[in-house]
N, C-alpha and C positions, 0 to 999 in steps of 0.2 A: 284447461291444460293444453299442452302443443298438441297440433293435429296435423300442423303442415310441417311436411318434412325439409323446407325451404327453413321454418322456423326454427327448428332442433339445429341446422345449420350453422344459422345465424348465433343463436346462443350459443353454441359450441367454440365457434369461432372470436366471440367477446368473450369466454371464459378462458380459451384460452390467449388471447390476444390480451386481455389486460394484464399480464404477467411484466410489460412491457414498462409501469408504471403503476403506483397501488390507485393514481385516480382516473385509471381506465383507458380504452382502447379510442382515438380520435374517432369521432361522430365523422368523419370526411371518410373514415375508412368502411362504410357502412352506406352499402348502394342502396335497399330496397326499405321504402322509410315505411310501409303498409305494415311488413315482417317488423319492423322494429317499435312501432306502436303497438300491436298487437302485443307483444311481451311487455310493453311498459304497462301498455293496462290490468298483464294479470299480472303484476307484481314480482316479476322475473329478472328483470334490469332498471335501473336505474340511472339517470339525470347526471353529468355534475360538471359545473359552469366554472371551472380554474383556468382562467386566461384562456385556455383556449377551449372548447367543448369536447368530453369525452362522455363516454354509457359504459355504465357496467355492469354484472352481475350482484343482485340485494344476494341475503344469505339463503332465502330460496329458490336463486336461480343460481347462485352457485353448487348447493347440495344436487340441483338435476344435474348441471353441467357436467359434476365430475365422474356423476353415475353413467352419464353418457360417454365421458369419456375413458372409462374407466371400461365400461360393456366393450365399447369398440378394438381397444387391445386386446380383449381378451377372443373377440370373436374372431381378427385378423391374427393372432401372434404369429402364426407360421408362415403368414405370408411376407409378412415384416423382417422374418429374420432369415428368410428366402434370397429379400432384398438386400437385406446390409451382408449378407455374404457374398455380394460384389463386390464389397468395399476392404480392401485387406485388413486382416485381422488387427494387425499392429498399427497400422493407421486408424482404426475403430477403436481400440484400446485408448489411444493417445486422444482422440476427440473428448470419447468417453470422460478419462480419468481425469483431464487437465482441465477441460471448458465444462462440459454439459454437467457433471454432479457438481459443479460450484456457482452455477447460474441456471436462467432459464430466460435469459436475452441474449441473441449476439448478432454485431451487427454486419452487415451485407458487405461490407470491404476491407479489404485483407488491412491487418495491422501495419502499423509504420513502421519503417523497414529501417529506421532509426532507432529502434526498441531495444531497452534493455534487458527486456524480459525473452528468455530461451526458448519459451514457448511460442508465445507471439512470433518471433523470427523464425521458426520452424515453419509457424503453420503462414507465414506471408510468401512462401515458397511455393511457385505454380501448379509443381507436382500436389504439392499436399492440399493446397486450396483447391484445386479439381475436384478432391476426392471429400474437401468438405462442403461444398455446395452438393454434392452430388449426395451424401449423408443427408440434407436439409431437404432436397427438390423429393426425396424418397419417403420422409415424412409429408410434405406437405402434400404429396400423392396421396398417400391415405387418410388425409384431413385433420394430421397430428397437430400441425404448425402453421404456425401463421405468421406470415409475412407480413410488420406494420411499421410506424414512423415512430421513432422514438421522439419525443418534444422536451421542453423545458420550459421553465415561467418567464425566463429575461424578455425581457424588451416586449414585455405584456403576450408572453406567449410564444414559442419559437421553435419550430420543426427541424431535425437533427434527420443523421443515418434512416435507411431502413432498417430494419432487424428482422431476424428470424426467431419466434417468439412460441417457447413450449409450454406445457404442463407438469405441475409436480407427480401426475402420475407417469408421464412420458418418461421423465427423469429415473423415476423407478422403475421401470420397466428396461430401461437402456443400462442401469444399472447392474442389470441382472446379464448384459449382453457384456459385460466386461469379463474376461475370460482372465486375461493374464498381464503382468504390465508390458507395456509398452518398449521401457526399456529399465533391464535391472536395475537396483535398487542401487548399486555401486557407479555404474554409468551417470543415476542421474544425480550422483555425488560431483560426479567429473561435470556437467550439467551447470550444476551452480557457480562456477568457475565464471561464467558468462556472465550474469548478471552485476555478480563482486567486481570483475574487471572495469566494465565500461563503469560502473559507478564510482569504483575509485579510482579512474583516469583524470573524473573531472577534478578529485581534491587533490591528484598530483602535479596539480599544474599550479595549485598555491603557490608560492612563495613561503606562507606561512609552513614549518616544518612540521611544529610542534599541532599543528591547525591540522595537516594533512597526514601526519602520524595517527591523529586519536581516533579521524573519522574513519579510516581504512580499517582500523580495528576495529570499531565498532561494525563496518561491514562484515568482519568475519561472522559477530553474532547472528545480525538480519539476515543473512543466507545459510547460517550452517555449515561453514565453510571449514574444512579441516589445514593448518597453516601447513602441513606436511606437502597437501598438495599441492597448496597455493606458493611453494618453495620450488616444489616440482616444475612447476607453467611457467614458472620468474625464469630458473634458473634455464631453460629449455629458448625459453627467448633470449635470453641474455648472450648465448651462445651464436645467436641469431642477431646481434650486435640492436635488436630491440628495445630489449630493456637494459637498464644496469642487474649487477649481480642481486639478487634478495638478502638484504641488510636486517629484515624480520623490525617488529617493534621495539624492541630494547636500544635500539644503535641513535645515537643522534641524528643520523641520516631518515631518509624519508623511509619508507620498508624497500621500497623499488622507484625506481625513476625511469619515464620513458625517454628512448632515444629517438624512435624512430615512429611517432605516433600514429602514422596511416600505414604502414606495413604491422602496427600493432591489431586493429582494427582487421587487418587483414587475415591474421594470423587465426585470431579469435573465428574467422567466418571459418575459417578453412579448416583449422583442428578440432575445432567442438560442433557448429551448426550444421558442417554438409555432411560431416556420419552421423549425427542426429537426424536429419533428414533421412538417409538411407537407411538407419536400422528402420525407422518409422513407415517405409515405404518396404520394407520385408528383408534387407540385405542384411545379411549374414555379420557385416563388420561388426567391429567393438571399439571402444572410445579409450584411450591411453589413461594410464592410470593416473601418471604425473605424483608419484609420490617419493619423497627423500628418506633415507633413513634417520637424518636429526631430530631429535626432541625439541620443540622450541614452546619455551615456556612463557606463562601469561605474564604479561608484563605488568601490568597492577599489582601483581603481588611478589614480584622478583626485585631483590636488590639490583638496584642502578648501578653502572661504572662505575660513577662520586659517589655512592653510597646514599644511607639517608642523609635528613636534615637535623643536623644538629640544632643545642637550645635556642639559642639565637636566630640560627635560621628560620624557628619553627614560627619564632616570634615575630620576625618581618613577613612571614608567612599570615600569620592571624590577622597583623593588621592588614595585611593586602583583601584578604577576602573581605571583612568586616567594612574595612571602608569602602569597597566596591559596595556591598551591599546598601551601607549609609545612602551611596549617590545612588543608587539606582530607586531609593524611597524616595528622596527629593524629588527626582526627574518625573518618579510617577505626578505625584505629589502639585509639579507644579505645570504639567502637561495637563493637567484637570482642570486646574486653577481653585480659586478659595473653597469651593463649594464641593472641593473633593468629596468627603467622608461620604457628602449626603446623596453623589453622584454615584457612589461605593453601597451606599446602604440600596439605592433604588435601582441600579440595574444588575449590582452581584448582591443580593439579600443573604445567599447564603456564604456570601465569605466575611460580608460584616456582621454574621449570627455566630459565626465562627470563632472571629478577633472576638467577640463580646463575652463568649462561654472562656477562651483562653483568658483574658482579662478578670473573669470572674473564681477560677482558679487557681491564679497567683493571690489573689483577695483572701480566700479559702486557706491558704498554706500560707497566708499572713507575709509574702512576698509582695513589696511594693509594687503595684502595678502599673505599666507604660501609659505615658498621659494618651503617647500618639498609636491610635490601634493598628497603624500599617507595618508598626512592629512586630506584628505577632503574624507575619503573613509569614507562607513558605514558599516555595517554588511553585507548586500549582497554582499557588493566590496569583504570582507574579505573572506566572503566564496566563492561567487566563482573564487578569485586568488586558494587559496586549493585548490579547487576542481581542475581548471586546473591543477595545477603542485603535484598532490599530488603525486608522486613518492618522490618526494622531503619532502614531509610534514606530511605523513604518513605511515602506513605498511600497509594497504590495505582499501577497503571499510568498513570493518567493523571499523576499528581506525579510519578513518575519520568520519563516522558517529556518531563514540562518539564525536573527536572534535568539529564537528559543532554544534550539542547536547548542549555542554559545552558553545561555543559560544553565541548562542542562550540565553542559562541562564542566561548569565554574562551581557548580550546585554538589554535582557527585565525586569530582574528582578535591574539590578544596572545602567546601563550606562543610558537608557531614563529614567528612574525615578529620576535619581541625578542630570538629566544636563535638566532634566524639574523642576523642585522643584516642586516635587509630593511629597506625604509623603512615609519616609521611615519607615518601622518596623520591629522587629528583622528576620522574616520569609524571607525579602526581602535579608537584611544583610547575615545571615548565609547563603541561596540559593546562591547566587552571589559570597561570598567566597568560599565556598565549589567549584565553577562550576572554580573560580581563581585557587584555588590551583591547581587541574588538569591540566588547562591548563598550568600552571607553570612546572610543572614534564615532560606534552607533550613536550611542547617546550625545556627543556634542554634534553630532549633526543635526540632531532635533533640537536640538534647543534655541 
């Protein structure tokens, strides 16, 4: 067992240092090679040669590890929290709640100050970065954290950022140092405001209306975003000759349109990031509510201007989705080339086990069954065939991320709504064409 206290060091610091990746802390970052044989021979740490060499703890030197590091908070707590009472409360809340219980890596340089995310932009602010290196340098005072390189396997192995690198009982313990949040729970309503904006700047700049409509609404989902407020911050810039007036989802128009796009950006830094900053740093302010008193209702389920689609409408409606769907099994189909199925049975086994049980179904219910099995795919089939072979189907992940996007569209706003006879209305219509057309363009481009 350990006897040198150099040793217990060592292991401490790969137990917690491999938090940084599950296959271990870099052998480079590990000076004293006596101490580290020594525990490989009693069966404490282990080898592992992935592109680049790393050592980590077997599960017997993980169970000591944690017991070491688990004694050691417990022997220090008071002096630890001695420590982080230099660091303002609501700044220690805000590390706490936002970074440190939803990881146990982060790395050595402030965020890109291009970020959409509120938090990241909060904490790349000098003020606040001070106070979180200085939160890190307080642990690794007490031999909590470790400082190490985070890697990758490209290019036969390939060293990234440093990181600041904890323990899942660190986390628990700091957890317990979480007193109060940060900032109210209605603030960081007004909060998410940031995120939804810069992300739906970039689809306001489409062209496409119908394209830049559907995605802005679906931001509202991905953030949680109340449209009351987001009427409030439209209409407040609008005023500000910024934005145009907020048009909301239901209008033919886009929801809002920028006027003035870098005084928008601007706007963003100055009303929502720098009193985010200051409440975070201890100041007293509060963040505007930005809320209207209109009801504005969901627009998937609200009557259109035009109304729905009458029967004929409904009917040039089926065939559009249906035949989009038709070419979009060819395109697969002959982007494979002849030997699709078998290309389909061997590298997606379970979507051709799939097609086979649905094939054997209709068999069963004495329903004629489809000669071609790419019939019986759905949307998951479709994208994940892309996904596997998108060398073939796309120019990189960002183009496929717009495909499936598009997919997506076409899938939930026309194809289950027309082959469920749900009601369709023009929102449905236009979204659904709009998301066809592109992929129509997508696809003769590969071909």
């Amino acid at each position: 067992m350990i006897t040198s206290e150099n040793e217990q060091e060592l292991l401490q610091k790969i137990y917690i240092g491999q938090n940084i990746r599950k296959e271990g802390i870099l052998r480079s970052e590990i000076e004293n090679t006596n101490h580290l044989s020594t525990l490989l021979k009693q069966g404490l740490l282990k080898e592992n040669h992935w592109y680049l060499y790393q050592v980590l703890t077997t599960n017997k030197g993980s169970n000591l590890g944690k017991k070491m590091v688990t004694e050691r908070i417990e022997k220090i707590e008071e002096q630890i929290k001695i420590q982080l009472n230099n660091i303002p409360k609501q700044s220690l809340n805000f590390f706490i709640r936002k970074f440190i219980l939803k990881k146990l890596d982060f790395s050595t340089k402030k965020p890109y100050l291009g970020t959409d995310s509120w938090e990241d932009k909060v904490l790349s602010d000098d003020r606040i970065w001070i106070l979180w290196n200085k939160l890190f340098t307080i642990l690794m005072n007490f031999d909590l954290c470790v400082k190490t390189f985070y890697y990758v396997s490209t290019r036969n192995g390939e060293l990234r950022d440093l990181h600041y690198v904890i323990s899942t009982e660190l986390q628990g313990f700091l957890s317990t140092q979480h007193y109060s949040f940060d900032v109210i729970q209605n603030q960081e309503d007004v909060l998410r405001l940031y995120p939804y904006l810069r992300s739906a700047k970039r689809y306001l700049n489409s062209d496409d209306i119908d394209y830049a409509r559907q995605k802005c609404y679906e931001l509202l989902g991905e953030f949680s975003i109340n449209e009351k407020r987001l009427a409030g911050i439209i209409h407040d810039m609008s005023e500000k000759k910024i934005t145009s007036e907020y048009n909301g989802f239901l209008s033919e128009k886009k929801p809002f349109s920028l006027i003035d796009p870098s005084r928008f950006d601007i706007y963003l830094e100055k009303n929502l990031i720098e009193p985010a900053i200051d409440i975070i740093l201890g100041g007293e302010i509060t963040l505007r509510e930005y809320l209207v008193k209109a009801a504005f209702p969901d627009p998937t389920e609200v009557k259109m201007e035009h109304g729905f689609l009458d029967s004929g409408e409904l009917g040039n409606f089926y065939i559009l989705i249906s035949d989009f769907e038709r070419q979009l099994r060819e395109v697969i189909k002959e982007k494979l080339g002849k030997g699709w199925i078998k290309r389909i049975e061997n590298d997606l086994p379970n979507i051709f086990k799939n097609w086979g049980e649905k094939r054997r179904k209709d068999t069963r219910w004495g329903i004629e069954s489809e000669k071609d099995l790419i019939n019986y795919s759905d949307l998951g089939d479709y994208i994940e065939i892309l996904k596997k072979y998108k060398r073939m189907f796309s120019l990189g992940d960002d183009d496929m991320g717009d495909i499936i996007a598009h997919l997506k569209i076409w899938y939930n706003h026309g194809r289950n709504p027309i082959m469920h006879a749900r009601t369709i209305n023009k929102q449905k219509y236009f979204t659904s064409k709009s998301a066809i057309d592109f992929l129509y363009e997508w696809m003769n481009r590969i071909k």
